[in-house]
DOLUM-421121 format. One line per field, with one value per residue: residue number from 0; x, y, z of N, C-alpha, C in turn. Coordinates in nm, 3 decimals, always signed. Layout:
BEGIN
num (NUM  ...)
n_u (X  ...)
n_v (Y  ...)
n_w (Z  ...)
ca_u (X  ...)
ca_v (Y  ...)
ca_w (Z  ...)
c_u (X  ...)
c_v (Y  ...)
c_w (Z  ...)
END
This chain:
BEGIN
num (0  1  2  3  4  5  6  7  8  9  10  11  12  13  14  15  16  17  18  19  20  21  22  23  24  25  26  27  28  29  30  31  32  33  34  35  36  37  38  39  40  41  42  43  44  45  46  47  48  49  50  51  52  53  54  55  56  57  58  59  60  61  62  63  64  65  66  67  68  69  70  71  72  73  74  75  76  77  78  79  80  81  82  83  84  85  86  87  88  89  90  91  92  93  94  95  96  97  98  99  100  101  102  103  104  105  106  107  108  109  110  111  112  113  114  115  116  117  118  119  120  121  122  123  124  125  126  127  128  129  130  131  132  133  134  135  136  137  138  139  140  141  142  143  144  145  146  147  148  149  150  151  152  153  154  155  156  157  158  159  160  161)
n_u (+0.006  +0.222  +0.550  +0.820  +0.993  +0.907  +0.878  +0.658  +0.648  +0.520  +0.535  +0.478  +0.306  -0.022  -0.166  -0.174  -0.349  -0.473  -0.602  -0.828  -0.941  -1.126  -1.279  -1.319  -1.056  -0.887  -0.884  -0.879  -0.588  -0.423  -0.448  -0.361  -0.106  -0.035  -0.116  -0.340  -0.651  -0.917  -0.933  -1.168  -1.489  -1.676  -1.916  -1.972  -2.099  -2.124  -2.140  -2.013  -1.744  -1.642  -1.585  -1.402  -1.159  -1.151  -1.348  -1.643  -1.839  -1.812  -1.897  -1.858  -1.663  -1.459  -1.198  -1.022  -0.679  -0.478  -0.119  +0.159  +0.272  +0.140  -0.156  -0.344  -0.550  -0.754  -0.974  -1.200  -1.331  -1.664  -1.813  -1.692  -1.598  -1.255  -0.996  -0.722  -0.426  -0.087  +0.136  +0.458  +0.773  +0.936  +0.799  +0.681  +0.455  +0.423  +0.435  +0.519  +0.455  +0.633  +0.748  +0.869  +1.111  +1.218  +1.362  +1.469  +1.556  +1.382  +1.141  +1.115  +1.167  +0.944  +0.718  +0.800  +0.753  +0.501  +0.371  +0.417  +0.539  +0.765  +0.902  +1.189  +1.517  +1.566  +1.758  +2.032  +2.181  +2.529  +2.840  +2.900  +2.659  +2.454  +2.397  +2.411  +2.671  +2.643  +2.394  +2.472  +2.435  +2.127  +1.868  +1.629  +1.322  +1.095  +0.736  +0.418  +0.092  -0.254  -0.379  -0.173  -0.052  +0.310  +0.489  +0.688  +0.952  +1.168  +1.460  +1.570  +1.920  +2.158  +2.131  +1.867  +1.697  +1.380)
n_v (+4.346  +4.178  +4.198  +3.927  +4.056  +4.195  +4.230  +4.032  +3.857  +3.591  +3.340  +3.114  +2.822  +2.688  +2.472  +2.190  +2.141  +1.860  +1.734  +1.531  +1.207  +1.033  +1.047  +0.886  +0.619  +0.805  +0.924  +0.669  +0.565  +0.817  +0.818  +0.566  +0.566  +0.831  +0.732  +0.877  +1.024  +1.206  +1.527  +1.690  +1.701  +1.682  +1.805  +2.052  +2.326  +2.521  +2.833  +3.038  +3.021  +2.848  +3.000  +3.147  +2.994  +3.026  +2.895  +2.704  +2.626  +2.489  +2.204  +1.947  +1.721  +1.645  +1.617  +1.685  +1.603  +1.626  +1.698  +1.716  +1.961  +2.094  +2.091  +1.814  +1.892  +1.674  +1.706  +1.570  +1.737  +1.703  +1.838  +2.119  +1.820  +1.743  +1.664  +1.410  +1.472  +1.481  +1.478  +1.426  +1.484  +1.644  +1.812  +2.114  +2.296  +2.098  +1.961  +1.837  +1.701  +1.672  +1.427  +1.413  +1.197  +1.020  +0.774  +0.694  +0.419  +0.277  +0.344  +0.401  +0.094  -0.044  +0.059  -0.048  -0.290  -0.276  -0.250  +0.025  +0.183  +0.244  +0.509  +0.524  +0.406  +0.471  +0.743  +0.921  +1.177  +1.340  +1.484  +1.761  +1.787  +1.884  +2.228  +2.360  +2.192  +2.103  +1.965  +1.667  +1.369  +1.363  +1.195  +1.038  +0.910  +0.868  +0.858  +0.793  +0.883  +0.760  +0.900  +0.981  +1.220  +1.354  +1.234  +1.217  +1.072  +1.212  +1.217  +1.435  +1.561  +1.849  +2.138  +2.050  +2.053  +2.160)
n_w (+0.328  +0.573  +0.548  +0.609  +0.788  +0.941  +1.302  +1.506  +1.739  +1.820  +2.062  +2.179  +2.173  +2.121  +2.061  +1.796  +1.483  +1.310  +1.007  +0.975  +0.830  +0.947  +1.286  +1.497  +1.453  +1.416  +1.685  +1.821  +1.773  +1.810  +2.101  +2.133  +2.105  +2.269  +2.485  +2.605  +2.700  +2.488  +2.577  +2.522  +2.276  +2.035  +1.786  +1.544  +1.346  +1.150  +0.942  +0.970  +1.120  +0.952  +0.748  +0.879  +0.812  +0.541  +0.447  +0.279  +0.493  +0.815  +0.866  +1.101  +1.311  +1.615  +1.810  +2.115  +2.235  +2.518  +2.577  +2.797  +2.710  +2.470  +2.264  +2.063  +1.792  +1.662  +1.409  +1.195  +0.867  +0.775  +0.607  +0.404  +0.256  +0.249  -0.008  +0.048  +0.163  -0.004  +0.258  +0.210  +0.316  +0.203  +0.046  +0.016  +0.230  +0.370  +0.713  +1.037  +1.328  +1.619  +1.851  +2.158  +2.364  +2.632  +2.682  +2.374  +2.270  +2.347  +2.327  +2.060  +2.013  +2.100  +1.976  +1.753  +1.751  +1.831  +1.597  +1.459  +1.154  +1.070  +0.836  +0.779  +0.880  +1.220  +1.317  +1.462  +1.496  +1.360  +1.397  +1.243  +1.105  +1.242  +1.415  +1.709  +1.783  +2.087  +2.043  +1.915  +1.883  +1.889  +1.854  +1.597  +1.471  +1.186  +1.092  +0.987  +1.045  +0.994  +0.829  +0.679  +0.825  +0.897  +1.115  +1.439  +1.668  +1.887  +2.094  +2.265  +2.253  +2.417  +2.213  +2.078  +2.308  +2.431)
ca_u (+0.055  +0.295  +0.689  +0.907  +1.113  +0.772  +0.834  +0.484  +0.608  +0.410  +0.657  +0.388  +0.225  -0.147  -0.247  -0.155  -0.463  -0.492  -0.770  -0.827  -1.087  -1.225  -1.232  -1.299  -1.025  -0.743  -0.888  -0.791  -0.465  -0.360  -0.490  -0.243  +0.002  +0.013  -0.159  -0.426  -0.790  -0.932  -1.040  -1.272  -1.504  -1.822  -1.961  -1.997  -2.181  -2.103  -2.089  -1.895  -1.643  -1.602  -1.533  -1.285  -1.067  -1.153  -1.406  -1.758  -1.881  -1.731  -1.983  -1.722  -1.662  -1.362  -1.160  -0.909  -0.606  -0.365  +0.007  +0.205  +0.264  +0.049  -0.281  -0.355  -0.700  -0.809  -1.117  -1.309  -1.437  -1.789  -1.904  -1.688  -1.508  -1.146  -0.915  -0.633  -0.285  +0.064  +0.271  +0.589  +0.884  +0.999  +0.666  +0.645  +0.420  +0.412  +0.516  +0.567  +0.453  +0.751  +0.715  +0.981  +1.080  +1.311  +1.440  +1.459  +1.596  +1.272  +0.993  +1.174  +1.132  +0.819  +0.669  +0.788  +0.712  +0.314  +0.347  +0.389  +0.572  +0.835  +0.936  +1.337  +1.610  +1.601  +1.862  +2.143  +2.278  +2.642  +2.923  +2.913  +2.523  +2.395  +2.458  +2.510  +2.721  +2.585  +2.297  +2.507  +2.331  +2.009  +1.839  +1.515  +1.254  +0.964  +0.637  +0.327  -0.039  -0.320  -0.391  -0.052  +0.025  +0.411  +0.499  +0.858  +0.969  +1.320  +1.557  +1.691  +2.044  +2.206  +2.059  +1.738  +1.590  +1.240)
ca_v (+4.219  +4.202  +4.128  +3.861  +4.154  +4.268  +4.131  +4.043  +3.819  +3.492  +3.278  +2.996  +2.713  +2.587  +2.332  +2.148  +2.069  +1.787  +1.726  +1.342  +1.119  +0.874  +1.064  +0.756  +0.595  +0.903  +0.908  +0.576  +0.599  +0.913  +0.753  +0.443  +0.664  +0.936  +0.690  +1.016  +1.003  +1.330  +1.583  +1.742  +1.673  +1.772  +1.858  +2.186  +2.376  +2.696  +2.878  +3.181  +2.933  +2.791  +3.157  +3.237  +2.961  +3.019  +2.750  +2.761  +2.615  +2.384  +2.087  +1.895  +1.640  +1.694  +1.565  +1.710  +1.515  +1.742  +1.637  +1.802  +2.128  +2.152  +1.993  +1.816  +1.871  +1.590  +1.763  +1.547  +1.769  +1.645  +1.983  +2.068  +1.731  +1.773  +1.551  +1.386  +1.532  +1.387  +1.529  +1.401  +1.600  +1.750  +1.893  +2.237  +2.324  +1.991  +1.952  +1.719  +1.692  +1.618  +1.374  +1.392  +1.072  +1.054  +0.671  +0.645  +0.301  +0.191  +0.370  +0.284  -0.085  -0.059  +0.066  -0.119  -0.398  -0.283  -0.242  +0.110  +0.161  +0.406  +0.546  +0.453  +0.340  +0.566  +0.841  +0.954  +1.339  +1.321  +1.599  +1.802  +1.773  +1.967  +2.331  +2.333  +2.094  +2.010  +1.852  +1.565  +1.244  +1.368  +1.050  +1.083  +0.849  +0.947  +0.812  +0.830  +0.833  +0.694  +0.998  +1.009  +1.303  +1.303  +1.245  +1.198  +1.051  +1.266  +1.247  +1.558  +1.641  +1.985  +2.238  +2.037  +2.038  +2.224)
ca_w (+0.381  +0.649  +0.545  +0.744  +0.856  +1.067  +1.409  +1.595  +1.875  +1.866  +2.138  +2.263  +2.111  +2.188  +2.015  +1.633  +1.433  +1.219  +0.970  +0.992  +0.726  +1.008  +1.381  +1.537  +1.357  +1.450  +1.820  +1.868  +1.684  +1.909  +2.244  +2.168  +2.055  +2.387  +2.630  +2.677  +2.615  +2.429  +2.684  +2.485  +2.179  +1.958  +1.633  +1.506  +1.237  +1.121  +0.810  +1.006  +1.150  +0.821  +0.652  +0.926  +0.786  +0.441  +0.362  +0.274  +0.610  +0.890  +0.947  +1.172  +1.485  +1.715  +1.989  +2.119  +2.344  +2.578  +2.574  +2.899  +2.650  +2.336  +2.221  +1.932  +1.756  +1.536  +1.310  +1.112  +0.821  +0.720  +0.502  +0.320  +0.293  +0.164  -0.061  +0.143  +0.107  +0.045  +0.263  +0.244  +0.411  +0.082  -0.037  +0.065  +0.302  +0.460  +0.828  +1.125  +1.453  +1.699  +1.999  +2.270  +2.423  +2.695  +2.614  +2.281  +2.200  +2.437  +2.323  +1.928  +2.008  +2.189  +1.884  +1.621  +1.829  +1.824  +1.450  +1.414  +1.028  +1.057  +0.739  +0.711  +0.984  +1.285  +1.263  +1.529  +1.449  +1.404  +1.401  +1.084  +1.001  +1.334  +1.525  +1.775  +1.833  +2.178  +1.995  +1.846  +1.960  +1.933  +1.771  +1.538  +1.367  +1.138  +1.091  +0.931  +1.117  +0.930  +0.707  +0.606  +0.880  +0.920  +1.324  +1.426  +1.752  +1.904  +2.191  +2.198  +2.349  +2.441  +2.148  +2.044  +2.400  +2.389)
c_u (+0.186  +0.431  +0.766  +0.975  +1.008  +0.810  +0.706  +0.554  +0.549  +0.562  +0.540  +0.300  +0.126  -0.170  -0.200  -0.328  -0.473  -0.620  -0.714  -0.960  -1.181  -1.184  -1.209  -1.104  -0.877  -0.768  -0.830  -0.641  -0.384  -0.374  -0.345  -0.125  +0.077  -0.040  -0.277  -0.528  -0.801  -1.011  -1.149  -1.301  -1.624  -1.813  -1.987  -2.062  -2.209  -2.049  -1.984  -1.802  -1.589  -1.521  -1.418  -1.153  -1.072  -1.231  -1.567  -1.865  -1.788  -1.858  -1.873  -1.727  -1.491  -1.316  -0.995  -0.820  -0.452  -0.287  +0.033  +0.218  +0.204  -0.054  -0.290  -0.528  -0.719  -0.959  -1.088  -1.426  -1.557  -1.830  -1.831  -1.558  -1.366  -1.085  -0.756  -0.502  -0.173  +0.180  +0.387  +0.683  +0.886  +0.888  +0.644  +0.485  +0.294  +0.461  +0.496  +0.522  +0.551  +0.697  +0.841  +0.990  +1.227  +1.390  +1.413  +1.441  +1.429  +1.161  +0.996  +1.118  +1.036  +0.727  +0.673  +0.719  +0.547  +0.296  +0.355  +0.518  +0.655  +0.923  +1.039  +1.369  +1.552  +1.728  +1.973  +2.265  +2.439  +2.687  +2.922  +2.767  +2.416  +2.451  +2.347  +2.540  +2.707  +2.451  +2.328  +2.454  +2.193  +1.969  +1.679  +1.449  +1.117  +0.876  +0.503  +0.143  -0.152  -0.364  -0.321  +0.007  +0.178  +0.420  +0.657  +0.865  +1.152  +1.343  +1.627  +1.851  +2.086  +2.060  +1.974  +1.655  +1.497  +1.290)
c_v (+4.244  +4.120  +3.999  +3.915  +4.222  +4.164  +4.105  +3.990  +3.720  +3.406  +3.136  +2.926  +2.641  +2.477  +2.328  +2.094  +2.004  +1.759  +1.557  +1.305  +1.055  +0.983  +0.958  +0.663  +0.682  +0.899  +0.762  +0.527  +0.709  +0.899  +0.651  +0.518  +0.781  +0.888  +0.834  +0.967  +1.154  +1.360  +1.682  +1.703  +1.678  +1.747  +1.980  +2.211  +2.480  +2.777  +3.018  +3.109  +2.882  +2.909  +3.192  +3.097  +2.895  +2.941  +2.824  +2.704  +2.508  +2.305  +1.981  +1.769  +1.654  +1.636  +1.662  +1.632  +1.609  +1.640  +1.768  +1.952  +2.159  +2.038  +1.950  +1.745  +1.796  +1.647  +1.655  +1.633  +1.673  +1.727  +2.121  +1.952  +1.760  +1.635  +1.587  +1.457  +1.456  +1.475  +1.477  +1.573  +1.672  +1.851  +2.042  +2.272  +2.220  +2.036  +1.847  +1.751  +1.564  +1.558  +1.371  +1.267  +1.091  +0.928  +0.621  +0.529  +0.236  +0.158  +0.320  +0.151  -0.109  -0.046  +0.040  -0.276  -0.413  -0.287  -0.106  +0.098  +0.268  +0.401  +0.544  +0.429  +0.481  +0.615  +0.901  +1.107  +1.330  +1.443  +1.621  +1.818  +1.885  +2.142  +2.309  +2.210  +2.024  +1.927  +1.742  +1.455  +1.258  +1.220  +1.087  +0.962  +0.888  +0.855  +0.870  +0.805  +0.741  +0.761  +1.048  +1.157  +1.262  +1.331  +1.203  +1.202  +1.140  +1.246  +1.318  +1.576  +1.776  +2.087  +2.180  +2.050  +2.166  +2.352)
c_w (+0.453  +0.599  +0.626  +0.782  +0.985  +1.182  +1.501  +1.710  +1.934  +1.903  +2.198  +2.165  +2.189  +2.168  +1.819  +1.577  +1.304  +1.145  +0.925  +0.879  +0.805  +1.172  +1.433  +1.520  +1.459  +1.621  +1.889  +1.883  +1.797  +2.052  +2.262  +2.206  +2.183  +2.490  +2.692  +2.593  +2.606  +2.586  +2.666  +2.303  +2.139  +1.856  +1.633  +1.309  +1.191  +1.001  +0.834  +1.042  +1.009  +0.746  +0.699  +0.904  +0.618  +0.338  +0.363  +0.363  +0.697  +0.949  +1.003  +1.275  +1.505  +1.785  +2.002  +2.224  +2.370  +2.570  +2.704  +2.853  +2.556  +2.345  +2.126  +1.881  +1.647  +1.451  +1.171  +1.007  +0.741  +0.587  +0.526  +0.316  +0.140  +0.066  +0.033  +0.054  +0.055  +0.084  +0.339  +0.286  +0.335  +0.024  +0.065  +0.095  +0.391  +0.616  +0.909  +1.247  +1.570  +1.825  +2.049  +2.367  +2.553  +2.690  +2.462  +2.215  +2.241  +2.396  +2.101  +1.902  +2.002  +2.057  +1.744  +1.677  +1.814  +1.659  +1.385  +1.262  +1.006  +0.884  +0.664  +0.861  +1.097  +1.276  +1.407  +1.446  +1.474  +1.360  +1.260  +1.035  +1.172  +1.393  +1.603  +1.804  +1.939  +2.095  +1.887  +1.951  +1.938  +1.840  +1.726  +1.499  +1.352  +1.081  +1.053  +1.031  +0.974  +0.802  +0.613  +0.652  +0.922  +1.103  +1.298  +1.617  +1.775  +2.071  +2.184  +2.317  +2.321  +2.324  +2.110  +2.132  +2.370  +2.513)
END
């Protein structure tokens, strides 16, 4: 097994993949959500697909929906169907998928306004809790999709930009 002192080199991100309960359901949800319809989507059925991510087959449906730099694949397992997670922030080896907004306060409003349910106050990085220090201002709020994936809307300044 390879150390974290091994450097490989992986610098680019394709695509995040979420496993969703209802595609339907998350396709709609991520349509509102990025204004994009999926640009690709199927079922699959494969007990070697399944093996190469540890399971004992992948009976599935799919969509996937491009964002300007990464994709994000909603999979629907059918066979074998999982139990849902909880991952909150703190739970190790939870994570977050970051949206970049370029008016915060706007797209903020806009979406509490539709009903989305963000998780506490939105947040504003102040001096003392960031490095670099150019990324004071950046402004955050976090949110839950329907499966209870964590999402998080940011405006980044100086050191958070992508």
């Amino acid at each position: 097994m390879a150390t974290a002192s091994t450097p490989i080199g992986l610098t680019k991100g394709a695509h995040v993949g979420i496993s969703v309960a209802d595609l339907d359901r998350s396709i709609a949800y991520y349509s509102a959500l990025t204004g994009r319809d999926p640009v690709a989507s199927g079922e699959m059925d494969s007990v070697a697909f399944g093996g190469s991510q540890g399971l004992s087959n992948a009976r599935l449906r799919y969509a996937t929906i491009n964002l300007d730099n990464i994709g994000i694949d909603l999979i629907e397992f059918r066979d074998p169907v999982g139990e849902p997670t909880n991952g909150k922030a703190n739970r190790p080896g939870s994570m977050h998928l970051c949206l970049q907004v370029d008016d915060f306060d706007a797209v903020y409003t806009r979406m509490k306004e539709a009903g989305y349910d963000f998780l506490g106050e939105d947040y504003t990085f102040t001096a003392g809790e960031v490095t670099p220090d150019s990324a004071l201002g950046t402004q955050v709020a976090y949110f839950n999709d329907p499966d209870g994936t964590n999402l998080e809307i940011i405006a980044p300044k100086g050191g958070f930009a992508n």
